[in-house]
C-alpha positions, 0 to 999 in steps of 0.5 A, a space after each residue: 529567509 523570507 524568499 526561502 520559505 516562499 520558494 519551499 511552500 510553493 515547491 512542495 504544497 500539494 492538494 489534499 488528496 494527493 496528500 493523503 495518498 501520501 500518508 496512505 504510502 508512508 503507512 504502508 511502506 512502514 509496514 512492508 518495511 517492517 515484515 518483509 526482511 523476515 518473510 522468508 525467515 518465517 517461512 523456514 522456521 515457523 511453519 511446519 515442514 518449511 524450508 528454503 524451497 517452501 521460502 522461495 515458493 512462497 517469495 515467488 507466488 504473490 509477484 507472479 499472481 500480481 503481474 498476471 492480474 495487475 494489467 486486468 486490475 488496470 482495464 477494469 478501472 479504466 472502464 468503470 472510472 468512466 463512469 465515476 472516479 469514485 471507484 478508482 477511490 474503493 479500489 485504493 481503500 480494498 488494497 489498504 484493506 486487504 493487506 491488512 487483512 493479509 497480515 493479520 491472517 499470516 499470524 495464523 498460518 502454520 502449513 505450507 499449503 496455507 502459506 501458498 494459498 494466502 499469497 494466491 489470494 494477497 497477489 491477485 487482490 492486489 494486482 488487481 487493485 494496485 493500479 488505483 494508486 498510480 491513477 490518483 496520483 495521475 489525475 490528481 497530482 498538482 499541474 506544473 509539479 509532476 517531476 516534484 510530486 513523483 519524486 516525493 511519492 518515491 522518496 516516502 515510500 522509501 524512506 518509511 520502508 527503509 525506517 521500517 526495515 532498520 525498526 524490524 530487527 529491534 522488533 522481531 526479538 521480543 515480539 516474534 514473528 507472528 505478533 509482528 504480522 499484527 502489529 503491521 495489520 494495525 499500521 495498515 488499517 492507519 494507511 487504510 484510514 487515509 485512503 479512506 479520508 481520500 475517498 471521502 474528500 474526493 466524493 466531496 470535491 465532486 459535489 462541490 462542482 456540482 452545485 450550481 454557481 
């Protein structure tokens, strides 16, 4: 038992900034997991004039925005992380952020054009922004456990956004689909809280090193 244990401690302990980027994924994946079976269903019957070709407009926007920026997003961190990694840090915490943000705005969004512009603005934000995450867990994530550490990240993401989707269809009914876009801003201002944490912990591992011996 004993062997047991020893073997699974030492497989699966991770440093603490990867595990609150963890945290900061699971927080995430819940919420996506939770809106995004209904985005489309939104789209047909809360806004106005809406249908299935504003629906699929709307699906469209925000991945296209994110894959034209997303490698911009990539150059810019490249070149300021030099620099400091700090900003690879504010980076991740402005995706949490903003998506957050982005959902508490979709509560209020009953036109078209709105919904357009708000998947505009939610795409190139994090296109920009997306590569912070997968930057982190590159340079932080524990040597001689790459395979193991990736896989969890995976796993995670998974895993809570799948719990969120099985959630969303008890949820939708008594809440409706603009009180659920608040409650999910609130879960990602949780996820936000972690990136937050990683931040702060990564300022102070640097100031650690720092210090004269």
């Amino acid at each position: 038992m004993r062997k047991i244990k020893g073997y699974l401690t030492k497989t699966f302990r991770m440093n603490g900034i990867i595990c609150l980027v963890f945290f900061t994924s699971s927080f995430g994946a819940f919420a996506f997991g939770i809106i995004s079976p209904f985005i489309s269903i939104f789209a047909v019957q809360e806004i106005k004039g809406g249908n299935l070709a504003v629906a699929g407009l709307a699906a469209g926007i925000s991945p296209l925005v994110q894959g034209a920026t997303s490698i911009l997003g990539g150059v810019i961190l490249d070149r300021i992380s030099r620099k400091t990694e700090r900003y690879i840090f504010i980076f991740f915490v402005v995706q949490q952020l903003s998506n957050a943000i982005y959902l508490f705005i979709m509560a209020f969004v009953i036109m078209p054009w709105q919904l357009y512009l708000v998947q505009v603005v939610r795409g190139g934000i994090t296109g920009v922004t997306f590569p912070a995450g997968n930057m982190i867990q590159s340079k932080y994530i524990d040597k001689g456990k790459e395979g193991t550490q990736w896989g969890i990240a995976f796993a995670i993401f998974n895993i809570f956004f799948g719990i969120g989707g099985i959630l969303a269809g008890q949820l939708i009914e008594p809440l409706g689909f603009r009180l659920l876009f608040v409650l999910c801003g609130v879960i990602y201002l949780v996820a936000t809280i972690f990136a937050w944490k990683a931040l702060h912990k990564m300022v102070k591992l640097q100031k650690s090193k720092l210090k004269p011996a």
